[in-house]
MARFITOR-48552 format. One record per atom (N, C-alpha, C): residue number from 1; atom name; x, y negated, z negated. Coordinates in Angstrom, 1 decimal, decimal comma. Atoms other than C-alpha are relative to their C-alpha. Last residue first. Layout:
BEGIN
<NUM; "CA"; <X; Y; Z>>
...
***
This chain:
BEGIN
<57; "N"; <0,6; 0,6; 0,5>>
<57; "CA"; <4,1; -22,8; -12,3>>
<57; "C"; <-1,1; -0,5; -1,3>>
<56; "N"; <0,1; 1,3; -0,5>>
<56; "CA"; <6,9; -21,7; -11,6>>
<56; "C"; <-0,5; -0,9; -0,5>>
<55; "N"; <-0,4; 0,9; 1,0>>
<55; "CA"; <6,6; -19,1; -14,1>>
<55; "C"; <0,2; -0,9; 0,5>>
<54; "N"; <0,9; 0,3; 1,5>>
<54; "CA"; <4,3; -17,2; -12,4>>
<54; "C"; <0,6; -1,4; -1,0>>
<53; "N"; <0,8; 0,9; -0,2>>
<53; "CA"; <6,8; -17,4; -9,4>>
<53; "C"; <-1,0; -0,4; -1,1>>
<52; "N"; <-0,7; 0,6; -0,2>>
<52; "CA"; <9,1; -15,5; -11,2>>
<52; "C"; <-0,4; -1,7; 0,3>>
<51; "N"; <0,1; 0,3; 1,7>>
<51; "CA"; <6,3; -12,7; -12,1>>
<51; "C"; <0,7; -1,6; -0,4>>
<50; "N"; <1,0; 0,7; 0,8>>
<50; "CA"; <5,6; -12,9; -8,6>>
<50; "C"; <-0,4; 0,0; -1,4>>
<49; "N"; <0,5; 1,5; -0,8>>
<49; "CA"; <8,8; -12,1; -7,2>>
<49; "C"; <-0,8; -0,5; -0,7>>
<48; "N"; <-1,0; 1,4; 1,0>>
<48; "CA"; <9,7; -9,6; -10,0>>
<48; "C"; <-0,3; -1,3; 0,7>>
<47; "N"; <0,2; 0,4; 1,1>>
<47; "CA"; <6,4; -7,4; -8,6>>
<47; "C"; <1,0; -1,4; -0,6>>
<46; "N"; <1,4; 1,2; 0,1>>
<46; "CA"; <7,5; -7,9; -5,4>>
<46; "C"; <-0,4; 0,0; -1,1>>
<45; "N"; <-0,4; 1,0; -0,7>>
<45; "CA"; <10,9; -6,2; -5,9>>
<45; "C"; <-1,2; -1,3; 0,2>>
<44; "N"; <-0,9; 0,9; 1,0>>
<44; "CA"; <9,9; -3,4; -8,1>>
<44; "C"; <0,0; -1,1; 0,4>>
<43; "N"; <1,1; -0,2; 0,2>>
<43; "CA"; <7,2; -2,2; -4,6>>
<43; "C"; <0,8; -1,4; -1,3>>
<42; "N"; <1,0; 1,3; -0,9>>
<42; "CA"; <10,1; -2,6; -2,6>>
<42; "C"; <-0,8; -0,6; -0,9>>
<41; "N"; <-0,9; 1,1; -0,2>>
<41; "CA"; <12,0; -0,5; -4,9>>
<41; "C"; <-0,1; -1,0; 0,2>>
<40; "N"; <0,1; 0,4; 1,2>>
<40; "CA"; <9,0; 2,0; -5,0>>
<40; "C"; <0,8; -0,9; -0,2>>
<39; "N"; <1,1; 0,8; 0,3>>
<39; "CA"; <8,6; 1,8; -1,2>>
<39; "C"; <0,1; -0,6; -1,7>>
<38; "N"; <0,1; 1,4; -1,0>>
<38; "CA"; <12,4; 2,7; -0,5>>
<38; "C"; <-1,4; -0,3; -0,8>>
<37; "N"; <-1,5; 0,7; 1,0>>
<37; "CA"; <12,5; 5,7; -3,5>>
<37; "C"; <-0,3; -1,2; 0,8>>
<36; "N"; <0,6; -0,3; 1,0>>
<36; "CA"; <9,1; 7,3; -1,6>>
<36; "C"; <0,9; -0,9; -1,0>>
<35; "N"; <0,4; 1,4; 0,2>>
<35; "CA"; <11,0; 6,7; 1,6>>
<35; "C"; <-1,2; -0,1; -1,5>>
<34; "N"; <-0,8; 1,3; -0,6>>
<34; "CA"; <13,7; 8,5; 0,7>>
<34; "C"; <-1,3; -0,9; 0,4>>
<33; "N"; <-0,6; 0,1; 0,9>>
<33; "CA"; <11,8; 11,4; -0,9>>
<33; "C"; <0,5; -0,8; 0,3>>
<32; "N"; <1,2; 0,2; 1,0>>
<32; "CA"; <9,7; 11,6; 2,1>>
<32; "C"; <0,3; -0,4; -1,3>>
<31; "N"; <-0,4; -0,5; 1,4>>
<31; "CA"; <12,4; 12,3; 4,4>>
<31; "C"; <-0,9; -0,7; -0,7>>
<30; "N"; <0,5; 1,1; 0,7>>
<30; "CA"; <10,9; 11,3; 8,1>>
<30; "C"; <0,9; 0,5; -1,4>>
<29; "N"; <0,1; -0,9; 1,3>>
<29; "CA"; <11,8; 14,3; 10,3>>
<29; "C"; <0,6; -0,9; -1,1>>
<28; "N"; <1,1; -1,0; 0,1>>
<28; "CA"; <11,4; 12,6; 13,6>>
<28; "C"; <-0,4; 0,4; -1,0>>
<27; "N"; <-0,5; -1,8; -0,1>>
<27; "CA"; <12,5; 9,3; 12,4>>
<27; "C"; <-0,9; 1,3; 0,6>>
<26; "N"; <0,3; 0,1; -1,5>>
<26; "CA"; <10,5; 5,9; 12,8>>
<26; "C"; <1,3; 1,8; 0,3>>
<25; "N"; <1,0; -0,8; -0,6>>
<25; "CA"; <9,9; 6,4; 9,3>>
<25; "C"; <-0,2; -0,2; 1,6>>
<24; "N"; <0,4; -1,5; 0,2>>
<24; "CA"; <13,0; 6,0; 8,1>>
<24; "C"; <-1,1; 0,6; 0,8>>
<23; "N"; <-1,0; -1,0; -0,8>>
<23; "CA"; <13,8; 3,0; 10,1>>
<23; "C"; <-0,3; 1,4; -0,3>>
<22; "N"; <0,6; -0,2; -1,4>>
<22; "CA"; <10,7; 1,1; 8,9>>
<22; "C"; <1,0; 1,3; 0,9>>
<21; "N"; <0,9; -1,1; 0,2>>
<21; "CA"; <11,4; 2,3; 5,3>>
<21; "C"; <-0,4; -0,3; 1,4>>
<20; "N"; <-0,8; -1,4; 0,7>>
<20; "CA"; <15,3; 0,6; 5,8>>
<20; "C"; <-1,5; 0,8; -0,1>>
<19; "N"; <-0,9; -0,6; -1,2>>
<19; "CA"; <13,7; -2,4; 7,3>>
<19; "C"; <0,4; 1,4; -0,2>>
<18; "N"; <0,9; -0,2; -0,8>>
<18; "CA"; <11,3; -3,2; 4,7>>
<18; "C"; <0,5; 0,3; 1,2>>
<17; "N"; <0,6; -1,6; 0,7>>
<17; "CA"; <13,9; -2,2; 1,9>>
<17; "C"; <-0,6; 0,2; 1,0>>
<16; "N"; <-1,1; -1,6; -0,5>>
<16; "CA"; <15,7; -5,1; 4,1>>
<16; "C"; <-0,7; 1,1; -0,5>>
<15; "N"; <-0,8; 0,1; -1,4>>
<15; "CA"; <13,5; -7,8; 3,8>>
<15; "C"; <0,4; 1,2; 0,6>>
<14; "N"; <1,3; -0,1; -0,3>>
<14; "CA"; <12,5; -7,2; 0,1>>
<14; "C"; <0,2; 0,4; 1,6>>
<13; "N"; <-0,4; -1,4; 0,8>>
<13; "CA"; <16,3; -7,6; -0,8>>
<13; "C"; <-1,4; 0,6; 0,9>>
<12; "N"; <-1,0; -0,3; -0,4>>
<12; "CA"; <15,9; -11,2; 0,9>>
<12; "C"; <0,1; 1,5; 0,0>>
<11; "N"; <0,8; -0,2; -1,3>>
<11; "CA"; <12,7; -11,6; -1,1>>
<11; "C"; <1,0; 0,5; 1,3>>
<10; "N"; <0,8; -1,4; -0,2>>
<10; "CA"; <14,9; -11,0; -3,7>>
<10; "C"; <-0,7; 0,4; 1,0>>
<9; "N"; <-1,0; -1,0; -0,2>>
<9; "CA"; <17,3; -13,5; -2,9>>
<9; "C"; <-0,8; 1,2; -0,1>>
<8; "N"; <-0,3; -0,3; -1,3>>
<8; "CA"; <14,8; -16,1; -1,9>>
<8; "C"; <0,8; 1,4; -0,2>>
<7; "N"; <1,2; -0,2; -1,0>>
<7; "CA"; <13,0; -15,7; -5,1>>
<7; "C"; <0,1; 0,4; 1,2>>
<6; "N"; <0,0; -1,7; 0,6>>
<6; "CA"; <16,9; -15,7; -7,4>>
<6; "C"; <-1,7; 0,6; 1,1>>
<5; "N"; <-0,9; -0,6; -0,6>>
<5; "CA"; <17,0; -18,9; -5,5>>
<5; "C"; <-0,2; 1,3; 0,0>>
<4; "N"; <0,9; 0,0; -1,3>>
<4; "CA"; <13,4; -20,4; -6,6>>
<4; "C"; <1,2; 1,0; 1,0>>
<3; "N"; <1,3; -0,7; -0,4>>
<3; "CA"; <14,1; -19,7; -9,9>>
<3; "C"; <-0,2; 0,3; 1,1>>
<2; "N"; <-0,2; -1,5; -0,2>>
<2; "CA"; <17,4; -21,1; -9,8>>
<2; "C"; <-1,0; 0,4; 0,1>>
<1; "N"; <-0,7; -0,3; -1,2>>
<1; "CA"; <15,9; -24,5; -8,7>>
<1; "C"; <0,6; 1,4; 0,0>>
***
């Protein structure tokens, strides 16, 4: 059952990064460095997911 919390929460986390790089890039003058930090975050983020889930099962 924690497993599956700590899942939602990240995914949670996930959520938002994916908001925060849509925002950025709906800018004119995008910062590239910001979303370069967002993606890789994101990127952290799923990886831990499915390492978590690995152990699910």
């Amino acid at each position: 059952m924690a497993l599956e919390a700590r899942i939602r929460e990240l995914g949670s986390r996930h959520q938002a990064l994916e908001a925060q790089i849509q925002d950025e890039m709906s800018r004119p003058a995008a910062d590239d460095i910001r979303l370069r930090e967002l993606k890789r975050q994101k990127l952290k983020l799923k990886e831990e997911m499915e390492a978590l889930r690995g152990q699910m099962h």
